[in-house]
Backbone as numpy.savetxt, mean C-alpha at the origin, in Angstrom:
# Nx Ny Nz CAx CAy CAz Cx Cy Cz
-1.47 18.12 10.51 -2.46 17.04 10.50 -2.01 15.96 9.54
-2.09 14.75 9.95 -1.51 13.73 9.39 -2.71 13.04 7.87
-2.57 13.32 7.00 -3.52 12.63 6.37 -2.98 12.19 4.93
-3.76 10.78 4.64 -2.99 9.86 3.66 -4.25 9.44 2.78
-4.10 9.54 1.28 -5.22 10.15 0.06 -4.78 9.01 -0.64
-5.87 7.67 -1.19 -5.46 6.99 -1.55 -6.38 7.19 -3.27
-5.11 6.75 -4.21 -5.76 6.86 -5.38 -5.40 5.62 -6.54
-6.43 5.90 -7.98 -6.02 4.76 -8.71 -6.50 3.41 -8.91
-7.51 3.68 -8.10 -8.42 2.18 -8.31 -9.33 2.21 -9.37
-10.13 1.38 -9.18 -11.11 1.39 -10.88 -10.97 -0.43 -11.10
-12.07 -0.44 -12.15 -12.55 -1.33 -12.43 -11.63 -2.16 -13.72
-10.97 -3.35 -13.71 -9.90 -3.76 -14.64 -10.29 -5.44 -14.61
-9.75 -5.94 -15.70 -10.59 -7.00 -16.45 -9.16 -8.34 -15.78
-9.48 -9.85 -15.34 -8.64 -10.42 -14.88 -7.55 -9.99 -15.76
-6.44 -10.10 -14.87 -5.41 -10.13 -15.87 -4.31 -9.31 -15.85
-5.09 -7.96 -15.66 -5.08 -6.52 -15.96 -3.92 -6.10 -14.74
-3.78 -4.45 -14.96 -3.09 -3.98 -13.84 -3.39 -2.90 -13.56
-3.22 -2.42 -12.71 -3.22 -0.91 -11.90 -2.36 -0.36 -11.10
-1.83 0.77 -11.28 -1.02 1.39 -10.03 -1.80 2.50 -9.69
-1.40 1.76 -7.98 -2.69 2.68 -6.94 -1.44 3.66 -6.29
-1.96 4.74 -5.54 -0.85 5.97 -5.65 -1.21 6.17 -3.61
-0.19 5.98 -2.69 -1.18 6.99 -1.60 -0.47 8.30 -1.07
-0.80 9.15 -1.25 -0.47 11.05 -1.44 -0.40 11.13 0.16
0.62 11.40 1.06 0.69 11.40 1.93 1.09 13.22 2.74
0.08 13.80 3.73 0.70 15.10 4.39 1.09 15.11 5.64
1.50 16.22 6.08 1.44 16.22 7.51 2.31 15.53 8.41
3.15 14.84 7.69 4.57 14.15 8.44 5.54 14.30 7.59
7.27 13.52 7.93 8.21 13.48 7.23 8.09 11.94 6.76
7.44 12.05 5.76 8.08 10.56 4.69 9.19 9.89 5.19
10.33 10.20 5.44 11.14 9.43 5.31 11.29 8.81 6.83
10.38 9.68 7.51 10.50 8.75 9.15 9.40 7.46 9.30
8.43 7.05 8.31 7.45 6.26 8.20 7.37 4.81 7.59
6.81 4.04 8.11 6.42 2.48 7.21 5.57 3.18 6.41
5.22 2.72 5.41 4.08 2.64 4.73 3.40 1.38 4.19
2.30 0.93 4.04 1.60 -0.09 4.00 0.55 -0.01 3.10
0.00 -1.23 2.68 -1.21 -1.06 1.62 -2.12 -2.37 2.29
-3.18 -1.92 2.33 -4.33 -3.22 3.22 -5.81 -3.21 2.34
-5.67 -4.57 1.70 -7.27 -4.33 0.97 -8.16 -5.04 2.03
-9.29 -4.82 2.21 -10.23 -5.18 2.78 -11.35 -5.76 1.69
-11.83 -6.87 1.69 -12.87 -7.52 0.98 -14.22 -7.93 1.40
-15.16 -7.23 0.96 -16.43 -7.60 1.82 -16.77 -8.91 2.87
-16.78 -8.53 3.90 -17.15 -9.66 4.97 -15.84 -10.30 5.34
-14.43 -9.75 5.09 -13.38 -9.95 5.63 -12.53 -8.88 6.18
-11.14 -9.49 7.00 -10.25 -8.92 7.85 -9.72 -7.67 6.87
-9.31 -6.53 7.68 -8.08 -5.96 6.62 -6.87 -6.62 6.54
-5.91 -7.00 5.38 -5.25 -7.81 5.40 -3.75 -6.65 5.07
-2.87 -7.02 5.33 -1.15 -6.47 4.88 -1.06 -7.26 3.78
-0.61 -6.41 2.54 -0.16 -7.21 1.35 0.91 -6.93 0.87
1.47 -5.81 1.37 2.69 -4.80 0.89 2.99 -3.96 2.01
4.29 -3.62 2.04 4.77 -2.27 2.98 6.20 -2.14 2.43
6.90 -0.71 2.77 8.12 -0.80 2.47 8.75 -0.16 4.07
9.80 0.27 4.14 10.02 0.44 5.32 10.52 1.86 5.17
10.68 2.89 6.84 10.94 4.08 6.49 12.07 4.31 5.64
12.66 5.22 5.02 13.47 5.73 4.25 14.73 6.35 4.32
15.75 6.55 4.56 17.14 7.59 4.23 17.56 7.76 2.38
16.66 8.80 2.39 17.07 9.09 0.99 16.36 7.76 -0.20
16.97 7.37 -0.96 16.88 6.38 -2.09 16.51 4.86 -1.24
16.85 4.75 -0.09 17.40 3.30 -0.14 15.78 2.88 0.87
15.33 2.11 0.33 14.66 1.07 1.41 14.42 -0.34 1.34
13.73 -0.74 2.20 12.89 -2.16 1.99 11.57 -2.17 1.76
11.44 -2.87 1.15 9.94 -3.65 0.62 9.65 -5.04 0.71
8.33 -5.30 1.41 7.53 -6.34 1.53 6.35 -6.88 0.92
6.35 -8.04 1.03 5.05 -8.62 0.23 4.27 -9.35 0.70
2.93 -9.96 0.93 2.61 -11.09 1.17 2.97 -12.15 0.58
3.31 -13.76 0.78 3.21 -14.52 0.02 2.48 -14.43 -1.85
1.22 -14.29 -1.16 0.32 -14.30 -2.46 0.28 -13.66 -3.46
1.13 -12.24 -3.25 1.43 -11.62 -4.22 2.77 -10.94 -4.52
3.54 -11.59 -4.11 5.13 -11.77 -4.39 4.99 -12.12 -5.98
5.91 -11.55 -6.39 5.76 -11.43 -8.02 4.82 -10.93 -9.34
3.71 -10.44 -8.12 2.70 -9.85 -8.49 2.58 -8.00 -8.09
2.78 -7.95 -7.33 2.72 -6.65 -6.72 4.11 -5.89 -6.21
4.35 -4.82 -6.27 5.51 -3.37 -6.47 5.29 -2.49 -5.60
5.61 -2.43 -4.66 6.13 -1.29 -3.76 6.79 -0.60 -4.46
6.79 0.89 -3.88 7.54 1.89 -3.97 7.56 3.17 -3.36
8.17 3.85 -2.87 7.99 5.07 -2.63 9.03 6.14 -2.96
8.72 7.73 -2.98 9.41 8.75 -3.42 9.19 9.64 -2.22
10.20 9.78 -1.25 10.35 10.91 -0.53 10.00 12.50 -1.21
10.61 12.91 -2.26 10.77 14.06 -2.50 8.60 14.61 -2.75
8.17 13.68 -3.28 6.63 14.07 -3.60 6.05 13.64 -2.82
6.24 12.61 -1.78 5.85 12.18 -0.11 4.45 11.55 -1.25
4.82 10.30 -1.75 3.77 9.10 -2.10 4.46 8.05 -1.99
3.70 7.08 -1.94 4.11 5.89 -1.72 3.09 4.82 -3.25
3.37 4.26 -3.87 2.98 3.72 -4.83 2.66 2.23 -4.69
1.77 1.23 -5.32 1.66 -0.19 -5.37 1.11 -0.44 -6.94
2.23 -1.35 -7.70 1.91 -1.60 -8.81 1.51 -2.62 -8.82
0.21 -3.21 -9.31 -0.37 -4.54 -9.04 -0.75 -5.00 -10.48
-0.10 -6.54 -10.71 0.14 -6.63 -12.26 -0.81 -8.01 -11.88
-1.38 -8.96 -12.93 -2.13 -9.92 -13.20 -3.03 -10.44 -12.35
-3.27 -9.29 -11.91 -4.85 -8.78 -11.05 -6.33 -10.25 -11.42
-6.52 -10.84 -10.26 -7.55 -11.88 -10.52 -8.56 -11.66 -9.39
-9.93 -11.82 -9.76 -10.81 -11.45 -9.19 -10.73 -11.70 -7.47
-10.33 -12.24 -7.06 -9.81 -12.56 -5.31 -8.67 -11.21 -5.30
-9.03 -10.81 -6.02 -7.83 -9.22 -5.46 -8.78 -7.72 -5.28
-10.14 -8.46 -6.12 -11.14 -7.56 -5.77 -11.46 -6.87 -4.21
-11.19 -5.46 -3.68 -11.12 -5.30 -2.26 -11.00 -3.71 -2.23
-11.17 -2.96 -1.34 -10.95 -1.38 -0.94 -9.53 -1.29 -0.94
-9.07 -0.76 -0.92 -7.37 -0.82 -0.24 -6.80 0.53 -0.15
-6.23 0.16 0.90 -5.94 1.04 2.13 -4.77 1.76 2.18
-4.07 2.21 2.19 -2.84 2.95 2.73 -2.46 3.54 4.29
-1.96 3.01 4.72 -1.48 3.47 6.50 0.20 3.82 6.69
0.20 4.47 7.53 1.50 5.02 8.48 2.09 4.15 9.30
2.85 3.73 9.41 3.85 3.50 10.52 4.42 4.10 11.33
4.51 4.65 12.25 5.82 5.84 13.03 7.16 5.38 13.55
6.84 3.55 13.75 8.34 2.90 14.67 8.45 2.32 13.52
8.33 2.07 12.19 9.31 1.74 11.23 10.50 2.12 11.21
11.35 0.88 11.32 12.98 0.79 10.63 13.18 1.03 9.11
14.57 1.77 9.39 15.15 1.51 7.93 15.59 0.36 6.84
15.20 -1.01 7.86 16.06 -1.95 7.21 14.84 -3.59 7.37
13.48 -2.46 7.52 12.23 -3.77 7.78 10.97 -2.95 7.67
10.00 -3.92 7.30 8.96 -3.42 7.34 7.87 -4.39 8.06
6.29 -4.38 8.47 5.49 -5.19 8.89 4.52 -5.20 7.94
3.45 -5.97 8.02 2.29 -6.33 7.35 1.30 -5.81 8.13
1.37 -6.73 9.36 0.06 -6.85 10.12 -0.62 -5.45 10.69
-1.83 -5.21 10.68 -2.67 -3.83 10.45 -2.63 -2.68 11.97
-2.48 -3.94 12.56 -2.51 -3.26 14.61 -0.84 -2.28 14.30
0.03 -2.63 13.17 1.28 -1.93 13.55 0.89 -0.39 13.12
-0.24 0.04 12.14 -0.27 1.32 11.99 -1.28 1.97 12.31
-0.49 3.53 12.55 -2.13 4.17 12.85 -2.47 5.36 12.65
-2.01 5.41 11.49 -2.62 6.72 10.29 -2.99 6.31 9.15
-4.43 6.19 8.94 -4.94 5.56 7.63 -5.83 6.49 6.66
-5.68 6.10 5.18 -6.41 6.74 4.65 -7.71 6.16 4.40
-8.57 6.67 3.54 -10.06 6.64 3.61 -10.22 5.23 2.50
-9.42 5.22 1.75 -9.32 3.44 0.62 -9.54 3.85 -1.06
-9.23 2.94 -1.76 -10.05 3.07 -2.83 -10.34 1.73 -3.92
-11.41 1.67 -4.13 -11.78 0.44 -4.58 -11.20 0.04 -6.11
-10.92 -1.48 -5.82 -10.47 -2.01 -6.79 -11.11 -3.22 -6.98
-11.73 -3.66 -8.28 -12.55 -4.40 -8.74 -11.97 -5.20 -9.92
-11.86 -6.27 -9.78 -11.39 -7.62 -10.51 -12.31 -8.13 -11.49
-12.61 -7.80 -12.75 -14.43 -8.88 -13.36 -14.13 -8.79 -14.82
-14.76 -9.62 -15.34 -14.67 -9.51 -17.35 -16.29 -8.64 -16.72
């Protein structure tokens, strides 16, 4: 059974940072996209990050525009997580966020957009406020 456990959210002051964690079972890591999608009340789920499936050490990672230089992909085959370090966190980043699967991820690309995956986990909220 395929299931993806998203953790690490919490409440952090502008500015601030968090690394959100998503604990992934039930497949081989290294055959997968992985993706991170916050959703914000009364909006789309959005792609902000993904990296692409894996051979060993080596992959790709993506960003949205908006948070290019802001936000860290990563993942570790051997503990099958996938990580997002999100540094100078401002209240418009306030949102659930998501973690999903890919299955036709390449080794050498990744996607954003949300229709490409379809194993998701349940979210976890992250809140932007003094």
């Amino acid at each position: 059974q395929v299931q993806l456990v998203e953790s690490g959210g919490g409440l952090v002051q502008p500015g601030g940072s968090l690394r959100l964690s998503c604990s992934l079972s039930g497949f081989i890591l290294n055959n997968y996209g992985i993706g991170w999608f916050p959703q914000a009340p009364g909006k789309e789920r959005e792609g902000v990050s993904c990296v692409s499936s894996s051979d060993g050490n080596q992959y790709y990672g993506g960003h949205a525009d908006f948070v290019k230089g802001r936000f860290t992909i990563s993942r570790d085959n051997v503990k099958n997580m996938v990580y997002l370090k999100m540094n100078s966190l401002q209240p418009e980043d306030t949102a659930v966020y998501y973690c999903a699967a890919d299955p036709t991820a390449l080794r050498t690309s990744c996607r954003l957009p949300p229709a490409t995956y379809d194993y998701w986990g349940q979210g976890t909220q992250v809140t932007v406020s003094s």
